[in-house]
MDAnalysis code that builds the backbone (N, CA, C; Angstrom):
import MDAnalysis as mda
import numpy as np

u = mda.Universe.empty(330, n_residues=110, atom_resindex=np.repeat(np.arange(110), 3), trajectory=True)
u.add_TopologyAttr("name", ["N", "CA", "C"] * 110)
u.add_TopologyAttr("resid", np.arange(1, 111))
u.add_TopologyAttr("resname", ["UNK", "UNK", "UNK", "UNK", "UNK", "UNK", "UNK", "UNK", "UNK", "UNK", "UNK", "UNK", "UNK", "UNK", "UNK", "UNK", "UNK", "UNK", "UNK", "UNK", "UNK", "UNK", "UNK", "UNK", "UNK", "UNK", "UNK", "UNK", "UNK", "UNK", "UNK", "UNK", "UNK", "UNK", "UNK", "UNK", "UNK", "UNK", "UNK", "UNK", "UNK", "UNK", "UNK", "UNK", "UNK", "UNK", "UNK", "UNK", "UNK", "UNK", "UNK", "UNK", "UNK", "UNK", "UNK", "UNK", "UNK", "UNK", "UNK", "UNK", "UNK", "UNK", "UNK", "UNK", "UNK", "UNK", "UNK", "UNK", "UNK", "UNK", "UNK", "UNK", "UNK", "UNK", "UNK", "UNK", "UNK", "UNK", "UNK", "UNK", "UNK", "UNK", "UNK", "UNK", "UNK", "UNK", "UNK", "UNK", "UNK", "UNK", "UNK", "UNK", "UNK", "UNK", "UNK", "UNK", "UNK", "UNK", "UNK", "UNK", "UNK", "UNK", "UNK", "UNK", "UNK", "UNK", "UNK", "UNK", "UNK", "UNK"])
u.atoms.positions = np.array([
    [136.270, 195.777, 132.597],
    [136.685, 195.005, 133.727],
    [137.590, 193.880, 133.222],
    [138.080, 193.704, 133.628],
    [139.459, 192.644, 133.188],
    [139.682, 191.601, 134.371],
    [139.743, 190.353, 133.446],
    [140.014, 189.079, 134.187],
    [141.012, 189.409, 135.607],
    [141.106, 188.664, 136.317],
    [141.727, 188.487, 137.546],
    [142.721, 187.392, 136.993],
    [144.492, 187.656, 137.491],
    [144.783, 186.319, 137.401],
    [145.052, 185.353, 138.113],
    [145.129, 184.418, 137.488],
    [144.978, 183.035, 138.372],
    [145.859, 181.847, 137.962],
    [146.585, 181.336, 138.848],
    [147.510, 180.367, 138.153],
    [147.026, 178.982, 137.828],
    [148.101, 178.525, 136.733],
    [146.824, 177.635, 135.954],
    [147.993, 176.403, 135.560],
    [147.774, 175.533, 135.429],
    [148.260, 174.102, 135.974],
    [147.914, 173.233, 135.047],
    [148.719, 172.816, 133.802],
    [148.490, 171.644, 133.110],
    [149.618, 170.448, 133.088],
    [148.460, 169.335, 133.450],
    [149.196, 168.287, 133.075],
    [148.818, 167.061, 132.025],
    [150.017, 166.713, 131.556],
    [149.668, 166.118, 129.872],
    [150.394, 164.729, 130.841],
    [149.584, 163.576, 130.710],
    [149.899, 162.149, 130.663],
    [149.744, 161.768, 129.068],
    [150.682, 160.513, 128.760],
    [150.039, 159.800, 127.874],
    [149.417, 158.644, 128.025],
    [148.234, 158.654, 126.903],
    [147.301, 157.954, 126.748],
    [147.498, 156.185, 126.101],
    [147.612, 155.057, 127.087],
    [147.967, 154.161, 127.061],
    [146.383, 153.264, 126.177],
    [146.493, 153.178, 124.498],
    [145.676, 152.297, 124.124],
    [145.793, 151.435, 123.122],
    [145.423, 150.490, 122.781],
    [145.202, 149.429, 122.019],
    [145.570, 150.096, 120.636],
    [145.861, 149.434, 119.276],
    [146.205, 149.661, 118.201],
    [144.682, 150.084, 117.572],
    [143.953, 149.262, 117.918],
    [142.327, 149.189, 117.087],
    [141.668, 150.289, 118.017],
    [142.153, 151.294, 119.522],
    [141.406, 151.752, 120.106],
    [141.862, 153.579, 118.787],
    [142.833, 153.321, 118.992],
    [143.936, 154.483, 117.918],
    [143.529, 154.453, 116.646],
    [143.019, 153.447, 115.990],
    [142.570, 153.505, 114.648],
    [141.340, 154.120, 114.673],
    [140.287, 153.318, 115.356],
    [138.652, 154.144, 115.638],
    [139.084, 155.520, 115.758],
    [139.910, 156.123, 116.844],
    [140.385, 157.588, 117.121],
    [140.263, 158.282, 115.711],
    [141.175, 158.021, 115.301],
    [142.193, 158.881, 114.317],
    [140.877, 158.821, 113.149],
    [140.331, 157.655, 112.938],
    [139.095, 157.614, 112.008],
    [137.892, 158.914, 111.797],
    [137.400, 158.951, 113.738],
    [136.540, 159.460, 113.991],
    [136.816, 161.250, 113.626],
    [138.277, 161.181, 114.097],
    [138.780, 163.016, 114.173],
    [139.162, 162.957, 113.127],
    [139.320, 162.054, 111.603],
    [139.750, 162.556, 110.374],
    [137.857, 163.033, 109.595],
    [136.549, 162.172, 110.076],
    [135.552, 162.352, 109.814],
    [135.063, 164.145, 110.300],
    [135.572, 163.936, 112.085],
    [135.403, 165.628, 112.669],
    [135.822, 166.594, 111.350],
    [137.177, 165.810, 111.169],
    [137.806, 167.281, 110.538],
    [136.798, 167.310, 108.687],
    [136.778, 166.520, 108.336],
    [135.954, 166.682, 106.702],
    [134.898, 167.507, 107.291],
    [133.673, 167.493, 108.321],
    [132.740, 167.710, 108.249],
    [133.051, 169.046, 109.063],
    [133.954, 169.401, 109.612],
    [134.341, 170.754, 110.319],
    [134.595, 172.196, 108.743],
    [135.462, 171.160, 107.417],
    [136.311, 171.855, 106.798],
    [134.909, 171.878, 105.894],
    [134.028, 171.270, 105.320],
    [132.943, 170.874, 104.564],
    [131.763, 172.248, 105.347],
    [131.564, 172.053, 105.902],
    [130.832, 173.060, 107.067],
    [131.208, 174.574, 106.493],
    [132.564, 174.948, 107.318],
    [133.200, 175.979, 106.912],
    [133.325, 176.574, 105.606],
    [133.463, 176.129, 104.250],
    [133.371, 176.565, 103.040],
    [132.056, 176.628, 102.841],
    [130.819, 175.490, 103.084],
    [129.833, 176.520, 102.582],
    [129.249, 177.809, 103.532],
    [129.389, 177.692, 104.679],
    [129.369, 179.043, 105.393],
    [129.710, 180.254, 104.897],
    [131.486, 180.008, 104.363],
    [132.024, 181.367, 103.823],
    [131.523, 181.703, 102.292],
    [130.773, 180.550, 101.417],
    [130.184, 180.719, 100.078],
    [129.024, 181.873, 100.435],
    [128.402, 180.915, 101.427],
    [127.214, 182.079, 101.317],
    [126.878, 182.947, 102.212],
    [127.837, 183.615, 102.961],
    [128.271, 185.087, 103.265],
    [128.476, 185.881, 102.213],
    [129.466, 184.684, 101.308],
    [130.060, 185.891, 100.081],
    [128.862, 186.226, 99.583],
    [127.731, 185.232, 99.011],
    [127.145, 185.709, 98.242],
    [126.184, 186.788, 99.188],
    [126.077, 186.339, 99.769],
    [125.036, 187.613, 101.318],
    [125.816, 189.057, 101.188],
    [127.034, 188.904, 101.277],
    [127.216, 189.971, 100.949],
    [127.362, 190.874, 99.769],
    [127.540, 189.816, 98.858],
    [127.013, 190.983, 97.610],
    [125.891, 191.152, 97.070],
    [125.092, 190.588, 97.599],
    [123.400, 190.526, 97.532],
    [122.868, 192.650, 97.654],
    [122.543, 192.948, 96.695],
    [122.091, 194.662, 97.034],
    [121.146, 194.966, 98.428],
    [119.912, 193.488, 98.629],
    [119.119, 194.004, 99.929],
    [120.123, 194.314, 101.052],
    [120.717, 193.280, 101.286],
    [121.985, 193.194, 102.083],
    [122.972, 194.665, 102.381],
    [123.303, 195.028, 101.433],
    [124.565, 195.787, 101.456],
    [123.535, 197.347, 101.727],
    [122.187, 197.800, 101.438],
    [121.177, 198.431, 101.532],
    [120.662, 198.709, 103.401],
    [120.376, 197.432, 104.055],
    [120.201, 197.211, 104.920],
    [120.934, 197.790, 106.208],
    [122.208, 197.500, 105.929],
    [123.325, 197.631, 106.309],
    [123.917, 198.788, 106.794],
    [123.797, 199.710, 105.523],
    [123.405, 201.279, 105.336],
    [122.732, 201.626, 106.231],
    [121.466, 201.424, 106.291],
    [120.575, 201.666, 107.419],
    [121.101, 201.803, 108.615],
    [121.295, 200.576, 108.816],
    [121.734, 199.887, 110.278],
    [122.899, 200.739, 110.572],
    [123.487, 201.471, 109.937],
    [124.606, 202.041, 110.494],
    [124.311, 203.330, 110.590],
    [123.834, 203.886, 109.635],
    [122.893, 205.279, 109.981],
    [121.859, 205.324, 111.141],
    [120.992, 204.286, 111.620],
    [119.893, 203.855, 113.052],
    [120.831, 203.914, 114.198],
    [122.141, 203.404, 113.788],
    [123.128, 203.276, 115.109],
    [123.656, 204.563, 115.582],
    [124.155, 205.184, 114.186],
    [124.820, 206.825, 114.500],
    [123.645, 207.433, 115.240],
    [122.578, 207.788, 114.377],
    [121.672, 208.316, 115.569],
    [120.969, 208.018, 116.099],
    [121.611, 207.137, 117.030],
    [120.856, 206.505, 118.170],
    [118.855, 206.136, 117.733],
    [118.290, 205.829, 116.709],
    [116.807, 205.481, 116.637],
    [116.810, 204.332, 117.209],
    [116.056, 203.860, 117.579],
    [116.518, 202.416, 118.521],
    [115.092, 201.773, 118.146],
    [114.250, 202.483, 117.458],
    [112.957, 201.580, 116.689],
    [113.503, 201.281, 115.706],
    [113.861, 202.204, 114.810],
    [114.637, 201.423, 113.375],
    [116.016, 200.984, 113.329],
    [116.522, 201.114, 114.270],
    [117.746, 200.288, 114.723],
    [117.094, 198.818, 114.590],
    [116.215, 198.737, 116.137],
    [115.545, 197.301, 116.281],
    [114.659, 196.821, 114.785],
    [114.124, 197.535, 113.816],
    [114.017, 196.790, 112.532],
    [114.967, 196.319, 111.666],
    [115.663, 197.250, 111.848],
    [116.799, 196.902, 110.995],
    [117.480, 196.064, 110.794],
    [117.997, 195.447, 112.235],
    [118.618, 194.433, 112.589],
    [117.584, 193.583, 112.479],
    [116.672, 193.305, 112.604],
    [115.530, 191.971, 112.479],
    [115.675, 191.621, 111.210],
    [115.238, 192.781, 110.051],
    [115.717, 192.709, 108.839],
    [117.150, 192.200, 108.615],
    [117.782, 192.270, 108.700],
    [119.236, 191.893, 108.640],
    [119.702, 190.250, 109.227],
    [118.844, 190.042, 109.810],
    [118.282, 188.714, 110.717],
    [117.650, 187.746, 109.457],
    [116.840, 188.317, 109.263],
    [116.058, 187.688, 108.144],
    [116.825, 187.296, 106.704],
    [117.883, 188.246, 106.327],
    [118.281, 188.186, 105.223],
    [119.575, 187.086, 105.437],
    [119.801, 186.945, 106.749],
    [120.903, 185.627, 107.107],
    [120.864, 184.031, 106.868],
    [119.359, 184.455, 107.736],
    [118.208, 183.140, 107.763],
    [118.544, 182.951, 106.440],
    [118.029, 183.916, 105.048],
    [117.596, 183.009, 104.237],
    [119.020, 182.924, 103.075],
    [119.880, 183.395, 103.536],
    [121.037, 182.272, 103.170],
    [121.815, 181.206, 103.784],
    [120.642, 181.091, 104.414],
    [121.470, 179.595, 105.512],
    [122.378, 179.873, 106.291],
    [122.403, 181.121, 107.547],
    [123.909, 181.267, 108.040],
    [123.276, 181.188, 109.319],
    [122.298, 180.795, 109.957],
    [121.714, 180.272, 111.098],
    [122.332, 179.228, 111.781],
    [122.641, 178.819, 112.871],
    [122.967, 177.273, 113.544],
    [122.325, 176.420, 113.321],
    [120.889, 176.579, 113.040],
    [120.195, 175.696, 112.895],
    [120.117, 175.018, 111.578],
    [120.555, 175.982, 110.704],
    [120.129, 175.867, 109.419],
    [121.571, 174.682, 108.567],
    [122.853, 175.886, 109.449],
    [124.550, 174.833, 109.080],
    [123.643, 173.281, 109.863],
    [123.554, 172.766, 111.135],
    [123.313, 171.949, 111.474],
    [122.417, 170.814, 110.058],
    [121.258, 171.133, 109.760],
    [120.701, 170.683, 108.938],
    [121.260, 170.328, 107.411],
    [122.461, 171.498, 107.112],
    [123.441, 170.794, 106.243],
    [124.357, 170.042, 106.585],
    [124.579, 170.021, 107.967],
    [125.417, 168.513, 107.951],
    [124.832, 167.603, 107.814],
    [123.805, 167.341, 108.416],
    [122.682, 166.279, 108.060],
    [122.582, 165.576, 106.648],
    [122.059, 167.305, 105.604],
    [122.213, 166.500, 104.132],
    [123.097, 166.324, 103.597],
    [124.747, 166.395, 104.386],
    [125.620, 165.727, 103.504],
    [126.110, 164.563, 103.573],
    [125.627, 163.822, 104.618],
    [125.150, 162.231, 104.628],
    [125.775, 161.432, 104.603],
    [126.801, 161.707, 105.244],
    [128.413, 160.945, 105.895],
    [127.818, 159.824, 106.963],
    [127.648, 159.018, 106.643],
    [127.562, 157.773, 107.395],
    [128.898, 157.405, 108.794],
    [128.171, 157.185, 109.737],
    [129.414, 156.965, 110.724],
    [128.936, 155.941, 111.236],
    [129.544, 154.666, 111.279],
    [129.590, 153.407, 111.984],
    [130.052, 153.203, 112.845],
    [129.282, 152.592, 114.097],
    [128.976, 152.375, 115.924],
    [130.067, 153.911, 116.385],
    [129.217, 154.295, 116.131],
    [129.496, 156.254, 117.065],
    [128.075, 155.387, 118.377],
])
């Protein structure tokens, strides 16, 4: 099914502020961006290593053989398994979240 279209309407004003309102700005979105780019590399570290991990690449196998023929019990393990082996390289939301935490970037009056 495919979107419907619809016409779509932007308008860009500029933003009339103080010198010190522009400094806080630019401060805050140079902090976004470290902890966006900081984030992102260890994410892609430990995929890499997830993926060359043997349970991993084993699993996987499975999961694609459960899918071809349709088993949908060891499909559904499989993937749990495969779940599990994410978790425990930290590639959870919950888990990135908690490394931003320990990398302990201090931000003053956020």
């Amino acid at each position: 099914m495919t979107k419907s279209k619809k016409d779509c309407f932007i308008i860009e004003l500029k933003l009339l502020i103080d010198t010190w309102q522009k400094d806080i700005l630019l401060k805050r979105f140079e902090i976004a961006r470290t902890l966006y780019n900081t984030t992102l590399s260890y994410a892609v570290k430990q995929y890499t290593l997830m993926q060359e991990s043997k349970h991993y690449r084993k699993q996987l196998r499975c999961y694609q053989k459960a899918k071809k023929s349709n088993d949908t019990k060891e499909l559904k393990q499989t993937a749990k398994e495969l779940n599990n082996i994410r978790q425990s390289f930290g590639l959870s939301e919950n888990q990135l979240h908690a490394y931003i935490k320990s990398i302990n970037i201090t931000i003053k009056n956020i």
